[in-house]
N, C-alpha and C positions, 0 to 999 in steps of 0.2 A: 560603409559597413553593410556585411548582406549577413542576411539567416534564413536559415535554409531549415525544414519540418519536416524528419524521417523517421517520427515513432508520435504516438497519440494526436494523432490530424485526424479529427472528425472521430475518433475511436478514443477507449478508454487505456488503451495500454503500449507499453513500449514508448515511451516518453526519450524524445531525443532530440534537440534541438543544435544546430550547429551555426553559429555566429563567427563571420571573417571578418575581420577589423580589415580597412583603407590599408597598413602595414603589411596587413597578410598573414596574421596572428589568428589562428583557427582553435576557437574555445565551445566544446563540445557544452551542454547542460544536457546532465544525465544521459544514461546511457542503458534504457528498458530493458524488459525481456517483453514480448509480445506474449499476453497468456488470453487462455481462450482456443473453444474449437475451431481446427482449420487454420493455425498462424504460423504452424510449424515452418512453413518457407519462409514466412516474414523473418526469420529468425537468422536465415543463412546468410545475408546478405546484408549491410549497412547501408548501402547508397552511396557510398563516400569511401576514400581510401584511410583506414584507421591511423597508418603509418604519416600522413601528413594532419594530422589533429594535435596540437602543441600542446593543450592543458584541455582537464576534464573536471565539469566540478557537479559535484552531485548533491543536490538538493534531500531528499531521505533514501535511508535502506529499503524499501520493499524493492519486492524484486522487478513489477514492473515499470523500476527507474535506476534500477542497479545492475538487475540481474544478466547486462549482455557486455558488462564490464570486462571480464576475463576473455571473452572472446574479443575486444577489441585488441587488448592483450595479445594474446594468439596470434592476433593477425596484423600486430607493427607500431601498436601506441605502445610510446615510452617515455611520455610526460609523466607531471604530478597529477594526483590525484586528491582534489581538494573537498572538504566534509567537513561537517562537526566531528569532535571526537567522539560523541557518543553513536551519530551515524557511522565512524569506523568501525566502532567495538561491536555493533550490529551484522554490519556488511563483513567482517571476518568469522562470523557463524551462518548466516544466511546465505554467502555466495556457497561455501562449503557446501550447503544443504540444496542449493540450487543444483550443483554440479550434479551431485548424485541422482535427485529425482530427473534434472532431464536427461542423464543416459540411461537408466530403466525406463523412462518414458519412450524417448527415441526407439530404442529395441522392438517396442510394443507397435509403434507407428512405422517403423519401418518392415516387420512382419506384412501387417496390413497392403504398405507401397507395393512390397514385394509379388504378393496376390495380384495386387491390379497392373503387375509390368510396368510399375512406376519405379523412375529414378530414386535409388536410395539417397536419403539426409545425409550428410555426416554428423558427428559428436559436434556439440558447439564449442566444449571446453572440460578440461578434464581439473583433478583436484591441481595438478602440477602448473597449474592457466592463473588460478584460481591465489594460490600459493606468489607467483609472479606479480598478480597485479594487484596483491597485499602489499607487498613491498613499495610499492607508489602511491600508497595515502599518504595524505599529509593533513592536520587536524586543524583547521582553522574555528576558531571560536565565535561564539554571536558578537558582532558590533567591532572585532576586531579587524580595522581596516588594512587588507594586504595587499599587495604590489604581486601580480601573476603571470605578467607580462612587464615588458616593458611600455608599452599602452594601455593595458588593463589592470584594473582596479579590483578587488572584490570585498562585501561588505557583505556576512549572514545576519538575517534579523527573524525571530523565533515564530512557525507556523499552527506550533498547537495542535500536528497532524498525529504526528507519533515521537518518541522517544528521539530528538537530536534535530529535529524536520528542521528544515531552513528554508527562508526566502531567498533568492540570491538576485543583488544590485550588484553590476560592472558600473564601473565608472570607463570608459572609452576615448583615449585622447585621438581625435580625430582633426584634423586639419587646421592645427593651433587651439581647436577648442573641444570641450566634451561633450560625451555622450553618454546617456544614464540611460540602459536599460536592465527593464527587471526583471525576473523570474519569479513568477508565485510559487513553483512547486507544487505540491497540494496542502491548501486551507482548511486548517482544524476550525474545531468550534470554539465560541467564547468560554465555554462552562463545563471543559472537559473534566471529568473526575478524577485524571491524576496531572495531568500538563497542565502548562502555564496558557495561558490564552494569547492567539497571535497580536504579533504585536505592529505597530503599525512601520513602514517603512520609508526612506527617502524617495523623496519628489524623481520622478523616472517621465523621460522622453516617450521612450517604446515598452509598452509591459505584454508578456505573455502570461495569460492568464488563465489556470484550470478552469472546466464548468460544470464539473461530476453534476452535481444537483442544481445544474444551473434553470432546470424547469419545474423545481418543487421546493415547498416549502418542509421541513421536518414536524410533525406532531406538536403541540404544545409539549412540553416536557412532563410525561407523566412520572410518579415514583419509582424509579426504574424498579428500586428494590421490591415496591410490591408487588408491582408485575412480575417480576422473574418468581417473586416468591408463590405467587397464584400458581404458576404456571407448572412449576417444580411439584405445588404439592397435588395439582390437579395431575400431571402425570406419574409420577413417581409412588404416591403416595395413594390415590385414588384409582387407578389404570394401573399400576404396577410395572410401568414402564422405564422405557429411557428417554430421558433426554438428550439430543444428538445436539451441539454446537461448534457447525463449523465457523473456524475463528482465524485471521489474522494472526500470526505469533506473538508479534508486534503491538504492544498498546491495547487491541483490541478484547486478546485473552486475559491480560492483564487486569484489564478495566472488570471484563469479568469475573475474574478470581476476588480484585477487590470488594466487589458487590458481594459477592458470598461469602466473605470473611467480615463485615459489618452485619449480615444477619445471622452469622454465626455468631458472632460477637454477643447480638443483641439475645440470643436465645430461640431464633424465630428458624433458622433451619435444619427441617428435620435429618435425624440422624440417618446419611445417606451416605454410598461411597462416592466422591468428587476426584473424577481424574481429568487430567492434565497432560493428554494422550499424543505427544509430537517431541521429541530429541531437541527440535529448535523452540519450539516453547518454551522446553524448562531452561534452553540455555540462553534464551531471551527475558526470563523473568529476573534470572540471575544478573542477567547484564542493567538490567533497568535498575535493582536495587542498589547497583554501583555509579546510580547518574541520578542522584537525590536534586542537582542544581535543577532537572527540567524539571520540578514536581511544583505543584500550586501548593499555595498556603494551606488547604484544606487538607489535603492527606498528608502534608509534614507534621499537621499540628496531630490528627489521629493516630500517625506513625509514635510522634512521638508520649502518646497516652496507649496505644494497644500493643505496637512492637511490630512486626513485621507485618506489611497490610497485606501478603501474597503467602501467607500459610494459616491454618487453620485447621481443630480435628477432624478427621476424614479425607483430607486432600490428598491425593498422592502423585506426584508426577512420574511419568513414565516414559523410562528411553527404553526399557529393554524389548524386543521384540516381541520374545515369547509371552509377557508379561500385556502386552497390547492387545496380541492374538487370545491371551484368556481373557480378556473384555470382553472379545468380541464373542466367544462362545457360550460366555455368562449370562443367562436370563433373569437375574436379577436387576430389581430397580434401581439406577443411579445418572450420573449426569457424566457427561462425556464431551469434553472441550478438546478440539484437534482440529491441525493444521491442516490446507489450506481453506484460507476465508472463503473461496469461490467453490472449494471444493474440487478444484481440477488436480490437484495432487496432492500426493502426502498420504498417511494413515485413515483420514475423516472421509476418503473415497470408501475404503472397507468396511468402516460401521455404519456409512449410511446405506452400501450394499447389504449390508447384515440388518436392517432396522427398518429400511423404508417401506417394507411391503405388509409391518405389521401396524394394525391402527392403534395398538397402545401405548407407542412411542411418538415424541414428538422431533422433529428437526427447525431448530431453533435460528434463525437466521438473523445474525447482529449488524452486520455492515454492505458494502456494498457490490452486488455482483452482474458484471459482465451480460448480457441478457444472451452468449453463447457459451456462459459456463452451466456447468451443474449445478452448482446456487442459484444461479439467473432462471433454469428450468424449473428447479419446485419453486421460487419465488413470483415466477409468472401464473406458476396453478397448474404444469402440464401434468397430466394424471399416468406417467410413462415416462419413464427415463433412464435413458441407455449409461451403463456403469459398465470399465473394464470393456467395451463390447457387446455385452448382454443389456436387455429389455427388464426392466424391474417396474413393476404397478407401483403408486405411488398411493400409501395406502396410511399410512403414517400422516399424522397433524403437519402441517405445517403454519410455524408459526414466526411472525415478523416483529421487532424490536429494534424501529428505525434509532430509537434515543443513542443506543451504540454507535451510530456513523461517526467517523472519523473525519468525514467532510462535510465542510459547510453547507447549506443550500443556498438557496442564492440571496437570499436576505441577506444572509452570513457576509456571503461572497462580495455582494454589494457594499456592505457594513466596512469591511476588511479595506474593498478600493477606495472608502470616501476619505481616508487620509490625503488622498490626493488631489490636486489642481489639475480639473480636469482641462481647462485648458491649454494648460502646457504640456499634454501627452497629446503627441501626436499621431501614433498610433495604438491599438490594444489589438492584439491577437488573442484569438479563443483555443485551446488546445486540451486536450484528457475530457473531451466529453463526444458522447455519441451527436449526431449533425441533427438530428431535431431535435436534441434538449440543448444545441449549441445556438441554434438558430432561433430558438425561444429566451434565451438568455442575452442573445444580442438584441433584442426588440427592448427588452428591458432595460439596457445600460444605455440604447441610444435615448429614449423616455427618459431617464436620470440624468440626462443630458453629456454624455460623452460623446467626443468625436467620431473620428473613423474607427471602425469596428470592422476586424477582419476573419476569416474562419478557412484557415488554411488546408488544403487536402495533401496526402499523404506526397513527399520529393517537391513540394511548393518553395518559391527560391522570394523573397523580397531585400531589395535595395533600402536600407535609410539612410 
């Protein structure tokens, strides 16, 4: 068996793993979009011929582990297409949304090539790509063991990341005998406010393992709600401001909408307009309330005593454009939740264009960003940051609310591999995290006593 690392080696995005079985059986894990300033090439190109990839199985819908699915499409994969169900029902609104922002993006970047006598991009994939490689899901459920190969096995067990996440265990018949390896995907927390907590998985030879946070630990848990609540009435209420939060569509808005529908509930938030400013948000909140099975005990039991936990007076979600664009020229106080989490695309580029240069708004950062996106620049503190092309001061709060991360840190991460015997894994690979929080994470796990500990760079090929 060989695997071979052409997306999130040493980096946080574009997650793509490709495994050949001894038969010859070529099983992709995930299949990214590289996001982030400067990845646009990363994008054109797979490393690999798509058309000899036999099955493809994807651990969750964000896009930088979906989103370069239709272009494999495009370009000659006509295998299944293996998910949770509620990861489908994600990835048939998000690829859609994908397509569009990166050919308006493209446009914008290739203007720019154009200027410097640089070869134009092409399109990666149109809605018609998108529409094709819909038709090649197929829903596999947690814990139900399927046959995907003739040699291969697949096993999903629940990651706690987002709405459908999966761990993914092959079982591998190789040379009269097996081979288990495993696939972390990305590692939620134990005590998420609406998901179930990851669960722990079957004994694995070879694990590829995230390490987002593999060099911090997260906060003690403070109240989130009073925090948020501080924070809302210090801006909003006090400064007459906005609240800017760029957000994940996915779990992460969610999380937040439900926090403000609990203090609305309770009587404690002031009467404010709360929008819900992204076409895929609202059609992601919608999807979430149709997959009640991922939800923890705690919001089924409040669902079932308040009623819906993702609506509230004052909330109003917003697909229509014009309807977006009078947000943004509204100077009244209110909170403003839009997509993308990093801030590299989508609506929540405009209003933090429209917001960041006045100091009585705040930009609210909940999860985690790229250290070459635009969340990664006001989250580092840079007092300057280029939007659309143009120079904006950065003049506006900024303010951080690690409790929202979606990913474990490395306690977490630790926590999550002690299901296992470590010494019957023979090897662990480190992959989705930047090469010094990768390289601080592996000091750690060999200390907890794990074996060989490896930290692949980007087209790195290993034998097991």
């Amino acid at each position: 068996m060989k695997i071979q690392f052409f997306g999130a080696a040493r980096q946080v995005t574009g997650s793509k793993h490709l495994v050949t079985t001894e038969k010859g059986t070529r099983v992709l894990l995930d299949c990214g979009l590289f996001q982030g300033l400067n990845t646009d090439e990363y994008n054109q190109k797979f490393g690999f011929d798509p058309a000899t990839v036999d099955v493809l199985v994807l651990s969750h819908a964000h896009i930088d582990h979906s989103g370069l699915i239709p272009r494999l499409v495009a370009q000659g994969f006509r295998g299944p297409i293996y998910c949770t169900s509620a990861t489908k029902d994600l990835c048939d609104l998000m690829l859609g949304d994908s397509a569009r922002i990166q050919e308006t993006d493209l446009e914008r970047v290739n203007r720019r090539r154009k200027k410097r006598d640089q070869e134009l991009l092409e399109t990666l994939y149109t809605d018609d790509d998108v529409d094709r490689a819909m038709g090649l899901f197929q829903s596999v459920e947690y814990h139900e063991d399927r046959r995907i190969a003739p040699d291969v096995r697949l096993l999903f067990t629940d990651t706690g990341h987002i709405l459908g996440s999966a761990a993914v265990s092959l079982t591998i018949q190789e040379a009269g005998a097996e081979k288990r390896l495993f696939f972390s995907g990305d590692i939620g927390r134990p005590h998420d406010k609406i998901l179930r907590m990851p669960e722990v998985f079957p004994q694995a030879d070879f694990i590829i393992c995230e390490s987002t946070y593999g060099d911090r630990l997260h906060p003690v848990e403070a109240d989130v709600k009073a925090g948020l609540l501080k924070l809302v009435r210090e801006t909003c209420v006090e400064n007459r401001g906005k609240v800017i939060i760029p957000a994940f569509s996915v779990d992460r808005t969610q999380e937040l909408v439900y926090a403000l529908d609990r203090l609305s509930s309770e009587g404690l938030l002031p009467r404010l307009p709360v929008y819900v400013d992204s076409p895929l948000s609202v059609n992601a909140t919608r999807v979430m309330s149709q997959h009640p099975e991922c939800f923890n005990p705690e919001i089924l039991k409040y669902t079932a005593h308040d009623g819906n936990p993702f609506d509230f007076p004052n909330l109003h979600y917003v697909s229509d454009v014009a309807q977006s664009k009078a947000i943004n020229a509204s100077r009244e106080p209110g909170i403003i939740i839009s997509a993308s989490g990093m801030a590299e695309a989508g609506r929540i580029k405009h209003h933090i264009k429209n917001n960041v240069e006045d100091a009585k708004n705040t930009i609210l950062l909940v999860g985690y960003a790229s250290p070459s996106s635009l969340a990664g620049a006001l989250k580092r503190g840079d007092r300057e940051v280029t939007i659309f092309g143009d120079r904006f001061q950065v003049n506006a709060r900024v303010a951080v609310m690690d409790s929202f991360s979606a990913h474990g840190d490395y306690a977490e991460m630790m926590q999550f591999l002690d299901c296992q015997d470590k010494q019957k894994v023979q090897r662990l690979f480190l992959v989705h995290g930047d090469l010094e929080v990768q390289e601080n994470f592996r000091e750690r796990l060999l200390a907890a006593g794990w074996p060989r500990i490896d930290i692949p760079k980007q087209g790195d090929g290993f034998d097991l």
